[in-house]
PDB file of N, CA, C and O in Angstrom:
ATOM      1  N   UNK A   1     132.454  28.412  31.448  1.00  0.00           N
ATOM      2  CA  UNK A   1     132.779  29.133  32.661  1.00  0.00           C
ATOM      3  C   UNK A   1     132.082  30.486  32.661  1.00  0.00           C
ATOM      4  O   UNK A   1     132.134  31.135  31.617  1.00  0.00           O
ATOM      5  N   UNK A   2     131.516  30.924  33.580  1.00  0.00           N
ATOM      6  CA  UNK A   2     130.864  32.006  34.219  1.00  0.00           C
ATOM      7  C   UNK A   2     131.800  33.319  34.498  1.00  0.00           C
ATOM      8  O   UNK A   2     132.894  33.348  35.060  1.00  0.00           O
ATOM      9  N   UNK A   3     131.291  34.048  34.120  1.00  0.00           N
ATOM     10  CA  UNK A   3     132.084  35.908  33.533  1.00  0.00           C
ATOM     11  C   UNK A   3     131.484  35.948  34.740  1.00  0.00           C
ATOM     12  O   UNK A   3     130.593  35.303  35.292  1.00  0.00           O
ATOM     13  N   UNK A   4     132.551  37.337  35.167  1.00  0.00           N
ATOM     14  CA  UNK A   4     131.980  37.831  36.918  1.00  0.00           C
ATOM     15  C   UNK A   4     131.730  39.588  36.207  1.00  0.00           C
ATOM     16  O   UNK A   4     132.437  40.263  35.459  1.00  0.00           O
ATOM     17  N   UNK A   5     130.102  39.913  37.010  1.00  0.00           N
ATOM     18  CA  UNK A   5     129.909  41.121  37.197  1.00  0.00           C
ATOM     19  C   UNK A   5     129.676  41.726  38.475  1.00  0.00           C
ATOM     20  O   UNK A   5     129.269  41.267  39.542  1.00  0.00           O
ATOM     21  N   UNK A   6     129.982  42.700  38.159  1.00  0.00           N
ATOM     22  CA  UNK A   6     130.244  43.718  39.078  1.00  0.00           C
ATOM     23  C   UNK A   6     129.510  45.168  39.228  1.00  0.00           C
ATOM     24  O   UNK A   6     130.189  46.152  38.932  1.00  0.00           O
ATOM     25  N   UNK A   7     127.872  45.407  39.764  1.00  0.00           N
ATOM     26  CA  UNK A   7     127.269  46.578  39.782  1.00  0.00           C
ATOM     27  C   UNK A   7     127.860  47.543  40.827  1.00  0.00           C
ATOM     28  O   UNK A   7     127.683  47.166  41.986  1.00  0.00           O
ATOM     29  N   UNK A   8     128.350  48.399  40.715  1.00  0.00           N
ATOM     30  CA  UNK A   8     128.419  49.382  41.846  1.00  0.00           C
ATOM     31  C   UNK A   8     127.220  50.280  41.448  1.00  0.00           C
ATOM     32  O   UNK A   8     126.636  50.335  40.366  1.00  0.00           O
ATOM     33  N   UNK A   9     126.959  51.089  42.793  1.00  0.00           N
ATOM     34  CA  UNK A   9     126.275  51.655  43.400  1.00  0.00           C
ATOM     35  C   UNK A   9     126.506  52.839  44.191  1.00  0.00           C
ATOM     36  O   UNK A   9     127.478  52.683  44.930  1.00  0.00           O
ATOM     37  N   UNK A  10     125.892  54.097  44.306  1.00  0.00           N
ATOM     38  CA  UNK A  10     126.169  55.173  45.135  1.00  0.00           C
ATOM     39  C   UNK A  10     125.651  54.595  46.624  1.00  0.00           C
ATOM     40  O   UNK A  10     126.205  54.334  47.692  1.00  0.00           O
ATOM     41  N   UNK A  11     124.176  54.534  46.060  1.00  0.00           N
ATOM     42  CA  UNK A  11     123.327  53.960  47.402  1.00  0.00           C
ATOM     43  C   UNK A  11     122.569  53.468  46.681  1.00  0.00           C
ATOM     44  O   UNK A  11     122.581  53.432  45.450  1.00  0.00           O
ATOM     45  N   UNK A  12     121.445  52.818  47.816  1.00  0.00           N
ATOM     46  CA  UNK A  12     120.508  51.448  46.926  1.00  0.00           C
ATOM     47  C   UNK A  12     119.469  52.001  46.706  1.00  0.00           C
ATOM     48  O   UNK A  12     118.640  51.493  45.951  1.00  0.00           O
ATOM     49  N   UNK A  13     119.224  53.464  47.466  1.00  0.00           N
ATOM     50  CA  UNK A  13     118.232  53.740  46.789  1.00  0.00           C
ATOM     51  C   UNK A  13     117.768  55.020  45.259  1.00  0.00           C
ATOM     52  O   UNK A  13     116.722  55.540  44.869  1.00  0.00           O
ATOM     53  N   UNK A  14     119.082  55.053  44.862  1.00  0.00           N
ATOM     54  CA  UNK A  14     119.342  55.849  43.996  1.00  0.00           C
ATOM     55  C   UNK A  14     118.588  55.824  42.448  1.00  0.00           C
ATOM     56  O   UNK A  14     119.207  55.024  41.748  1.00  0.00           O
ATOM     57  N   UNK A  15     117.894  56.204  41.991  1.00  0.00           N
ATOM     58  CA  UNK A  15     117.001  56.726  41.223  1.00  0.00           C
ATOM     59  C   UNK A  15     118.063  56.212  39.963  1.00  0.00           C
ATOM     60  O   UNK A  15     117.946  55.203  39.267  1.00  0.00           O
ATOM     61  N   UNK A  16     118.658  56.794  39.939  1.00  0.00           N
ATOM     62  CA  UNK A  16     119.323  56.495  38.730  1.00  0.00           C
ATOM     63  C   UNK A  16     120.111  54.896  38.794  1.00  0.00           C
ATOM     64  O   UNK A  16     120.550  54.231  37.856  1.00  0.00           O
ATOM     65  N   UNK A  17     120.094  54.583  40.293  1.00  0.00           N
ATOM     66  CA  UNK A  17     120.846  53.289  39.864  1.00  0.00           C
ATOM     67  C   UNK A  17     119.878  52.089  39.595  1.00  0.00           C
ATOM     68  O   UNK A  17     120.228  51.060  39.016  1.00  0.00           O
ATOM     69  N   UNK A  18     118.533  52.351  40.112  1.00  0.00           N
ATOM     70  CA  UNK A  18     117.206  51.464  40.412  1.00  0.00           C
ATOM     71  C   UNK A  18     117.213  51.331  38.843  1.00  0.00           C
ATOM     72  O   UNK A  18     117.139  50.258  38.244  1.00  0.00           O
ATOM     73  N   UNK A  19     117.323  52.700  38.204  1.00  0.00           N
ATOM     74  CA  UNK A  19     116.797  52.362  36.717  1.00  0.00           C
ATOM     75  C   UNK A  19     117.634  51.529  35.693  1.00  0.00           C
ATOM     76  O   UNK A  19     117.346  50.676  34.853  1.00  0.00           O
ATOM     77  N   UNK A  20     118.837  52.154  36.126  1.00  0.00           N
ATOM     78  CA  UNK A  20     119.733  51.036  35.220  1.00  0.00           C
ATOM     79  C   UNK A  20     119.721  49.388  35.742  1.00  0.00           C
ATOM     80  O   UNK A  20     120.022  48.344  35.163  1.00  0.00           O
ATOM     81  N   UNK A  21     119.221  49.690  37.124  1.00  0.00           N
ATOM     82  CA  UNK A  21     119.305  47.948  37.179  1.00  0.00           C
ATOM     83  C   UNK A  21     118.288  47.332  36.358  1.00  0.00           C
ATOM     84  O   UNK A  21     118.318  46.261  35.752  1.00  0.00           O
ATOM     85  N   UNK A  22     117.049  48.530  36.484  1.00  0.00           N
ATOM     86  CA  UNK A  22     116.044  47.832  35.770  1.00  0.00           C
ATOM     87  C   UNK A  22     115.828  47.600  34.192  1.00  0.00           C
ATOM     88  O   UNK A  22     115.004  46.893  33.611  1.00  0.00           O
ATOM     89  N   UNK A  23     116.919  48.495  33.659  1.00  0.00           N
ATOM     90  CA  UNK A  23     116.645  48.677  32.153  1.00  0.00           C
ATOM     91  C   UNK A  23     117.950  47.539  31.350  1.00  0.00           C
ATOM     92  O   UNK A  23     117.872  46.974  30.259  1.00  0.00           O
ATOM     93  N   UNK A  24     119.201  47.498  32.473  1.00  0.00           N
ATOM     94  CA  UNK A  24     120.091  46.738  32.292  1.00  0.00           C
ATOM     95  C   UNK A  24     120.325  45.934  32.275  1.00  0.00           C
ATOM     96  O   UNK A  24     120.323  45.118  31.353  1.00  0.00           O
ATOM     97  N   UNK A  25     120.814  45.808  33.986  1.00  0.00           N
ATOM     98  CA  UNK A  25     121.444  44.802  35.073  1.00  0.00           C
ATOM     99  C   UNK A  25     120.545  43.572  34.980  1.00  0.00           C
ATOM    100  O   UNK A  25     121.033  42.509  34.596  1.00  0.00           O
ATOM    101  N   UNK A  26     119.420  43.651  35.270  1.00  0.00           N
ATOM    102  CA  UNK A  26     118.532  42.613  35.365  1.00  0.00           C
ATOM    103  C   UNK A  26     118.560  42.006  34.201  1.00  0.00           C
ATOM    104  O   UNK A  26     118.156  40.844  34.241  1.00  0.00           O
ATOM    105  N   UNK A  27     118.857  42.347  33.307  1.00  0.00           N
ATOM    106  CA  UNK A  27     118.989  41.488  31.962  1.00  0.00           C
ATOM    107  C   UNK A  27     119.971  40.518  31.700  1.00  0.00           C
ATOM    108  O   UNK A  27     119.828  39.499  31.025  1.00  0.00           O
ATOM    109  N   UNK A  28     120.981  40.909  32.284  1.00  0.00           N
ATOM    110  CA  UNK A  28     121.814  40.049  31.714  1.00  0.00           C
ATOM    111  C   UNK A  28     121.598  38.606  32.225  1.00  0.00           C
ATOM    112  O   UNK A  28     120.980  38.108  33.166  1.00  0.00           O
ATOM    113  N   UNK A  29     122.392  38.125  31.176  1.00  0.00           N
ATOM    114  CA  UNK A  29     122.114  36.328  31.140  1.00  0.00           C
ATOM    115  C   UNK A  29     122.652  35.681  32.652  1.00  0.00           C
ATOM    116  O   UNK A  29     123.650  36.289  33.040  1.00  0.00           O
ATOM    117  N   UNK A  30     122.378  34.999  33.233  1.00  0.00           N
ATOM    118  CA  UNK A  30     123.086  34.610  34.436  1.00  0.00           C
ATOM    119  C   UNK A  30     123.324  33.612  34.061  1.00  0.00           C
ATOM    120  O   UNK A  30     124.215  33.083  34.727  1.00  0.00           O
ATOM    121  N   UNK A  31     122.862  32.869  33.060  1.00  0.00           N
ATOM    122  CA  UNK A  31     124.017  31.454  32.751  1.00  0.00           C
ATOM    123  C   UNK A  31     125.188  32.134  32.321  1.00  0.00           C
ATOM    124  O   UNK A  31     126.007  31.324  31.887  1.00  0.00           O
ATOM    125  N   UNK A  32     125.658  33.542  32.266  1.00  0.00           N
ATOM    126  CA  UNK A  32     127.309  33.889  31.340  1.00  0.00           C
ATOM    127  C   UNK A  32     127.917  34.464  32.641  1.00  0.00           C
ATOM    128  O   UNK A  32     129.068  34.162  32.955  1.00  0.00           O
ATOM    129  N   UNK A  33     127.161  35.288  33.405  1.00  0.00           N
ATOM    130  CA  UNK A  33     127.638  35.927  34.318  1.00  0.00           C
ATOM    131  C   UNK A  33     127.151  35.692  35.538  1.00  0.00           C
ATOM    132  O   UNK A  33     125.963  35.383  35.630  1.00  0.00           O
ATOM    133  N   UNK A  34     128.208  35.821  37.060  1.00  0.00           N
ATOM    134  CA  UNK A  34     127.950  35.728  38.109  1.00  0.00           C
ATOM    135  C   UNK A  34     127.804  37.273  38.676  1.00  0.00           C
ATOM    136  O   UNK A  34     128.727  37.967  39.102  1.00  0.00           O
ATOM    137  N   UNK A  35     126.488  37.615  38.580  1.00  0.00           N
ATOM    138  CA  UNK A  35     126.867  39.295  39.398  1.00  0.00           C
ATOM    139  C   UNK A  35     126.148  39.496  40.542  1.00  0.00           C
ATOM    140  O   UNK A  35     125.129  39.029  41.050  1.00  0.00           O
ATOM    141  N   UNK A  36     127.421  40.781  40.950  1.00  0.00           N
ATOM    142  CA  UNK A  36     127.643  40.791  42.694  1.00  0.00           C
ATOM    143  C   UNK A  36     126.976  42.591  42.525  1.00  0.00           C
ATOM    144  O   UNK A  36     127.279  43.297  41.564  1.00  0.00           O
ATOM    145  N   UNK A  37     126.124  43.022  43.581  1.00  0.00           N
ATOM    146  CA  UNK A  37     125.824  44.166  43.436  1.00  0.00           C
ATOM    147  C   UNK A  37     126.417  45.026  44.597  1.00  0.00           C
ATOM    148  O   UNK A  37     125.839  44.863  45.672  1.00  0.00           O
ATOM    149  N   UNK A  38     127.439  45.893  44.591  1.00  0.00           N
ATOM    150  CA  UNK A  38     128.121  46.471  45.518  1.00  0.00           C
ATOM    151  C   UNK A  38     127.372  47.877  46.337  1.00  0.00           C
ATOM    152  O   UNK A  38     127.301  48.778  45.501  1.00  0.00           O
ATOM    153  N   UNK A  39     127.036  48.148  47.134  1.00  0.00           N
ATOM    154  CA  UNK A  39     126.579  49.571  47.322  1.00  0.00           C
ATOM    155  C   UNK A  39     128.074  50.337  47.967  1.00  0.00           C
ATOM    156  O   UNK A  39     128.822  49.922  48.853  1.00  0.00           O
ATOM    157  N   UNK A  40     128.136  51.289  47.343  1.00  0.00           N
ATOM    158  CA  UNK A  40     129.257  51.832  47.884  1.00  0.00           C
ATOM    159  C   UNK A  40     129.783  52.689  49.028  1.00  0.00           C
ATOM    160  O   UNK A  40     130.830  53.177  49.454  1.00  0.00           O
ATOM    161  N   UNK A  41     128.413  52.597  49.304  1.00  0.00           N
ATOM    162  CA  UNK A  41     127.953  53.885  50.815  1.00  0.00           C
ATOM    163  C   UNK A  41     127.682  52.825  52.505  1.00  0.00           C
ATOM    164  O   UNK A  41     127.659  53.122  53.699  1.00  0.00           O
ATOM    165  N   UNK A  42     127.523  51.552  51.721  1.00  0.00           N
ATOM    166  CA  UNK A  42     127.331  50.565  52.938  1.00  0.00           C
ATOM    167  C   UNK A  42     128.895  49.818  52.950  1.00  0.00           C
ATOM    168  O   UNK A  42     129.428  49.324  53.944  1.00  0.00           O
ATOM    169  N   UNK A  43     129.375  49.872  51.787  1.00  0.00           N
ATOM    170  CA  UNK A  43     131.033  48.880  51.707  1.00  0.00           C
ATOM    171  C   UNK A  43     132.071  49.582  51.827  1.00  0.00           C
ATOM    172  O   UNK A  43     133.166  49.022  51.790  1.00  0.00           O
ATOM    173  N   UNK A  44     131.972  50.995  52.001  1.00  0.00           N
ATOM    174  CA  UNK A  44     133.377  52.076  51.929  1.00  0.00           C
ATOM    175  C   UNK A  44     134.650  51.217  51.857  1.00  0.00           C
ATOM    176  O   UNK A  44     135.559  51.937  51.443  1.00  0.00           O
ATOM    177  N   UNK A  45     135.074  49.982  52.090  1.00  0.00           N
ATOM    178  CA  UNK A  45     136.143  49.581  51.873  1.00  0.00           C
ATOM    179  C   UNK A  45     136.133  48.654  50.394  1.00  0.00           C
ATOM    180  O   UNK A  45     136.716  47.575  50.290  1.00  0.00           O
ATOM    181  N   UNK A  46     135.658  49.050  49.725  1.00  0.00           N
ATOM    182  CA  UNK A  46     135.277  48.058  48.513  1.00  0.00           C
ATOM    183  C   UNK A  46     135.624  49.203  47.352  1.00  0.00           C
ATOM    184  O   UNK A  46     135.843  48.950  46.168  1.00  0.00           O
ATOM    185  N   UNK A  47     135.623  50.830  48.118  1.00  0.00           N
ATOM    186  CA  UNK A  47     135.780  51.709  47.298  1.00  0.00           C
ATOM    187  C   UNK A  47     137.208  51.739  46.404  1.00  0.00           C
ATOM    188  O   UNK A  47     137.184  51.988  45.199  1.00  0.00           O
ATOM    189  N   UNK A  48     138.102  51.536  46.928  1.00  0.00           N
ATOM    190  CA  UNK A  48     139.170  50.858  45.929  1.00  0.00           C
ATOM    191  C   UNK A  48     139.735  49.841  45.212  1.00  0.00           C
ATOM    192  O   UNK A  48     140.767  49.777  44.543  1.00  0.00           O
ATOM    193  N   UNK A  49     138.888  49.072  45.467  1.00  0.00           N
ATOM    194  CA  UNK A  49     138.829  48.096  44.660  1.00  0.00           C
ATOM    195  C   UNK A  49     138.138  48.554  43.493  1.00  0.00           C
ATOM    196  O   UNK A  49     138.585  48.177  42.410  1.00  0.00           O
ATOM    197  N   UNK A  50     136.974  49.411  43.513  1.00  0.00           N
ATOM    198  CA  UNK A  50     136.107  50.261  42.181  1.00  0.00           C
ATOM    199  C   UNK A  50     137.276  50.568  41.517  1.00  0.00           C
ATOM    200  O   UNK A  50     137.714  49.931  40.559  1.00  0.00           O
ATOM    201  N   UNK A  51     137.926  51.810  42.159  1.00  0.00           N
ATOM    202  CA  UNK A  51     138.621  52.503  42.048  1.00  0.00           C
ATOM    203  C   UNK A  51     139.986  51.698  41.060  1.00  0.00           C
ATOM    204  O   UNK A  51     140.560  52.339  40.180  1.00  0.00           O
ATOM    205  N   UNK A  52     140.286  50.515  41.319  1.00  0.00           N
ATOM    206  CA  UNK A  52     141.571  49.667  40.934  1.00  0.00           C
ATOM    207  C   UNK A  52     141.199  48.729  39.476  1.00  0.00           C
ATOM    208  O   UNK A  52     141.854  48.373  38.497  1.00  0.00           O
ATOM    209  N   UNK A  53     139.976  48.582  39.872  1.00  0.00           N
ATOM    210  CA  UNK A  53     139.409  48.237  38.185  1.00  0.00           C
ATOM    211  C   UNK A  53     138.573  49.115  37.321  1.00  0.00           C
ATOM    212  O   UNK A  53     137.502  48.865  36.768  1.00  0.00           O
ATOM    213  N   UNK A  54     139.285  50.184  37.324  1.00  0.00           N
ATOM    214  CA  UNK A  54     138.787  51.770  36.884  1.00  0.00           C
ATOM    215  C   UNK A  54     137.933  52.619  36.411  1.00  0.00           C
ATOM    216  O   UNK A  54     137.878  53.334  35.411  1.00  0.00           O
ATOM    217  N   UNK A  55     136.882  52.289  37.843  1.00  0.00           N
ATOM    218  CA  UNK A  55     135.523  52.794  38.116  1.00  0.00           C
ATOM    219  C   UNK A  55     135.564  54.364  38.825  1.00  0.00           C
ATOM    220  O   UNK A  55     135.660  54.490  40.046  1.00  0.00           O
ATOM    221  N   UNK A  56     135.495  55.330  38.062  1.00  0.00           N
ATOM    222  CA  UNK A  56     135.687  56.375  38.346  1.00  0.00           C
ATOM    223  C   UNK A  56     134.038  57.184  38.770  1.00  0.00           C
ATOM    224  O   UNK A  56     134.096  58.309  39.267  1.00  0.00           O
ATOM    225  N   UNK A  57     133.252  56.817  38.638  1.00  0.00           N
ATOM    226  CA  UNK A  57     131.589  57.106  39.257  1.00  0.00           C
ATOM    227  C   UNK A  57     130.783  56.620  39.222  1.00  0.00           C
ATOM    228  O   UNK A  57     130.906  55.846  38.273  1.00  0.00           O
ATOM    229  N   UNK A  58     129.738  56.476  39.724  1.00  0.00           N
ATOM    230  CA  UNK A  58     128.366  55.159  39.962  1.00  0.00           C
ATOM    231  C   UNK A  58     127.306  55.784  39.592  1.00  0.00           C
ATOM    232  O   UNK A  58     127.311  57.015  39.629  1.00  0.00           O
ATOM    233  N   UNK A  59     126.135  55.059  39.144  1.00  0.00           N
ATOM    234  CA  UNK A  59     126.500  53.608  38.699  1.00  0.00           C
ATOM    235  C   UNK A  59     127.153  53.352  37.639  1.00  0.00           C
ATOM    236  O   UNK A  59     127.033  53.966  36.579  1.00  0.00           O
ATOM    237  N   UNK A  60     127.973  52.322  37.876  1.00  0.00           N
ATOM    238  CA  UNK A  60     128.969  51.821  37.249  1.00  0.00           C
ATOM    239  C   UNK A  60     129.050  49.873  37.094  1.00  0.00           C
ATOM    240  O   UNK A  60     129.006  49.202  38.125  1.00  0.00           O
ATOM    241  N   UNK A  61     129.142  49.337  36.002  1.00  0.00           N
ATOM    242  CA  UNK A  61     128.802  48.009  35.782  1.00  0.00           C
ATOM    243  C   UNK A  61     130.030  47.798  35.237  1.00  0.00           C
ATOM    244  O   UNK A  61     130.509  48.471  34.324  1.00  0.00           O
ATOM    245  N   UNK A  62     130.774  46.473  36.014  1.00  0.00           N
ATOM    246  CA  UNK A  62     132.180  45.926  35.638  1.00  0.00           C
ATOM    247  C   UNK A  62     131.479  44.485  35.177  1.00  0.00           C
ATOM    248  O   UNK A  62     130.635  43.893  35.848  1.00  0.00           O
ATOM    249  N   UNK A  63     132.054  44.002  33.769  1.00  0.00           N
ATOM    250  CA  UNK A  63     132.077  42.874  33.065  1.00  0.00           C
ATOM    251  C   UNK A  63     132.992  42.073  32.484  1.00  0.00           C
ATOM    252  O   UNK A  63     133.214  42.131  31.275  1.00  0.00           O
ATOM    253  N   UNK A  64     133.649  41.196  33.346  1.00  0.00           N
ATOM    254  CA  UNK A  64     134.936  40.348  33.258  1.00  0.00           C
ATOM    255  C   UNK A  64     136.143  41.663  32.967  1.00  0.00           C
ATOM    256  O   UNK A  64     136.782  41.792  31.923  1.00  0.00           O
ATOM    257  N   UNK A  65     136.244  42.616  34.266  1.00  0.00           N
ATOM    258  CA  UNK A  65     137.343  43.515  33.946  1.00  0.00           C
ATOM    259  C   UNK A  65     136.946  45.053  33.184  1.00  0.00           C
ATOM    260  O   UNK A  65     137.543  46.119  33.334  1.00  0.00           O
ATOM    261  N   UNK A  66     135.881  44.804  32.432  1.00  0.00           N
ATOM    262  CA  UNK A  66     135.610  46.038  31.291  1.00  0.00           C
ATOM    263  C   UNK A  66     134.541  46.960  32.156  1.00  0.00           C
ATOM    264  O   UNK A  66     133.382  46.560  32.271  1.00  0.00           O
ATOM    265  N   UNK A  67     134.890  47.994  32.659  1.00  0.00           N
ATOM    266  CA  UNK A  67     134.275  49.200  33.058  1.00  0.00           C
ATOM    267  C   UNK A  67     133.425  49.948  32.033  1.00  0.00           C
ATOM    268  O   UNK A  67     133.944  50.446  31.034  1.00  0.00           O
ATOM    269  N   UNK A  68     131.809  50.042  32.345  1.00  0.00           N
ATOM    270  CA  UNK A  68     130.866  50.761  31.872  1.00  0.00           C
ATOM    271  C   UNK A  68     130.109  52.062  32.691  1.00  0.00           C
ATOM    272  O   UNK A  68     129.101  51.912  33.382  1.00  0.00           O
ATOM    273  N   UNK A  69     130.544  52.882  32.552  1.00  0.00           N
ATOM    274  CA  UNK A  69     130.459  53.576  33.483  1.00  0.00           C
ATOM    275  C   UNK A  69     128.622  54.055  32.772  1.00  0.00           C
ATOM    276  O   UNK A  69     128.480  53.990  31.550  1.00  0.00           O
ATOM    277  N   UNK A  70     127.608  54.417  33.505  1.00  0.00           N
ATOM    278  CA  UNK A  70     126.334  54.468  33.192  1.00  0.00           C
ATOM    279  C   UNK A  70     126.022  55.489  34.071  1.00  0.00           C
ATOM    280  O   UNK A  70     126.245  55.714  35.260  1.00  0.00           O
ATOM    281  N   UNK A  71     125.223  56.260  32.819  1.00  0.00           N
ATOM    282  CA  UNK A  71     125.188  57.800  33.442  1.00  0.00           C
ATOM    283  C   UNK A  71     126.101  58.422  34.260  1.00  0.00           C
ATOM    284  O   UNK A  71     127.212  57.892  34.250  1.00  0.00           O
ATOM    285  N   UNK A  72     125.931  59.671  35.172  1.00  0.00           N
ATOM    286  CA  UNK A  72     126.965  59.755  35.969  1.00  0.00           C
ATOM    287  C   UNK A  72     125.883  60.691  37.297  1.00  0.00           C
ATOM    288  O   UNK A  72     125.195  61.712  37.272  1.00  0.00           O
ATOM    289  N   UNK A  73     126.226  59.689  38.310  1.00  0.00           N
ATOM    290  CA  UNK A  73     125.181  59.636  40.256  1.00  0.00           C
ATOM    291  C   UNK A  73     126.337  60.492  40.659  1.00  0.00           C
ATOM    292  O   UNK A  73     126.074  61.646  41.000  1.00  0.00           O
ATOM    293  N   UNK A  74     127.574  60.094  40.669  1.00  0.00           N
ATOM    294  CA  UNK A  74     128.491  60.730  41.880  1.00  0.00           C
ATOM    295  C   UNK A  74     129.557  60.299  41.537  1.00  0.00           C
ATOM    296  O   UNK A  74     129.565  59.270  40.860  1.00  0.00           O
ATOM    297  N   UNK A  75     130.453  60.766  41.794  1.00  0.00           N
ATOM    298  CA  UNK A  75     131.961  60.567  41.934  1.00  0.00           C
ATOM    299  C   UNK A  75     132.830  59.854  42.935  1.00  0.00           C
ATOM    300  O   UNK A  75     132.528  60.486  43.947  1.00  0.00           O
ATOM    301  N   UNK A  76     133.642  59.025  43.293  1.00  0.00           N
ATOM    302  CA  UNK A  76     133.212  57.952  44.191  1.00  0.00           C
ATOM    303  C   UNK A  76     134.470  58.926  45.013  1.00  0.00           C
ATOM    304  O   UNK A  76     134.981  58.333  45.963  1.00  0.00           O
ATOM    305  N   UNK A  77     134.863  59.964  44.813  1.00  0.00           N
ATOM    306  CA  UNK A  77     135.504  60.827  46.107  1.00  0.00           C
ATOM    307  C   UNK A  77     134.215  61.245  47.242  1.00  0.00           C
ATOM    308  O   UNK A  77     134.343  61.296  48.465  1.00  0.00           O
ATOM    309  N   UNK A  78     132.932  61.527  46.432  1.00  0.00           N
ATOM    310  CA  UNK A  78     132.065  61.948  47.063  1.00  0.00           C
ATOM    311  C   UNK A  78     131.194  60.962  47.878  1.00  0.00           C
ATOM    312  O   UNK A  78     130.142  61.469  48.267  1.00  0.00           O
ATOM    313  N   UNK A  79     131.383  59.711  48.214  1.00  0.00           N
ATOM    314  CA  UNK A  79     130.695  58.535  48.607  1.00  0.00           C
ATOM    315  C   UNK A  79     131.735  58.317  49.830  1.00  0.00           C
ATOM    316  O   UNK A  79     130.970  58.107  50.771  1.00  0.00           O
ATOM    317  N   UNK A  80     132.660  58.270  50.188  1.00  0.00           N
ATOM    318  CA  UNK A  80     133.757  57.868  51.253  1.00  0.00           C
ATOM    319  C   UNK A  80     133.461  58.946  52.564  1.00  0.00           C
ATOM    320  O   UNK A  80     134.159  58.893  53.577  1.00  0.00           O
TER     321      UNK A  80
END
């Protein structure tokens, strides 16, 4: 069975998030994981849901539940 990920995002075009997708995100195995890439500036209602699986700033990478918070773009008070 397939682990669910979860990229959030400030915005898509964010410098810092482009890189972690590129140094990261893109890596991971997709036979283990199903990942969903959230932008948080286009989904404003998705922001608590970040928020509820305890994503406190972006970019931020959720892996079956486990919050990695990567570098720090913004604070997701500042995205709403």
């Amino acid at each position: 069975m397939k682990g669910k990920g979860i990229f959030y995002m400030g915005r898509g075009d964010c410098g810092v998030c482009i890189q972690v997708d590129r140094a990261i995100v893109q890596h991971l195995d997709s036979n283990r994981y199903d990942l969903e890439y959230v932008d948080l500036t286009e989904t404003p209602n998705r922001i608590a849901e970040a928020e509820s699986t305890g994503v406190k700033t972006v970019p931020a990478l959720v892996l079956d539940g486990q919050v990695f918070h990567i570098n720090f773009g913004a604070d997701l008070s500042t995205i709403a």
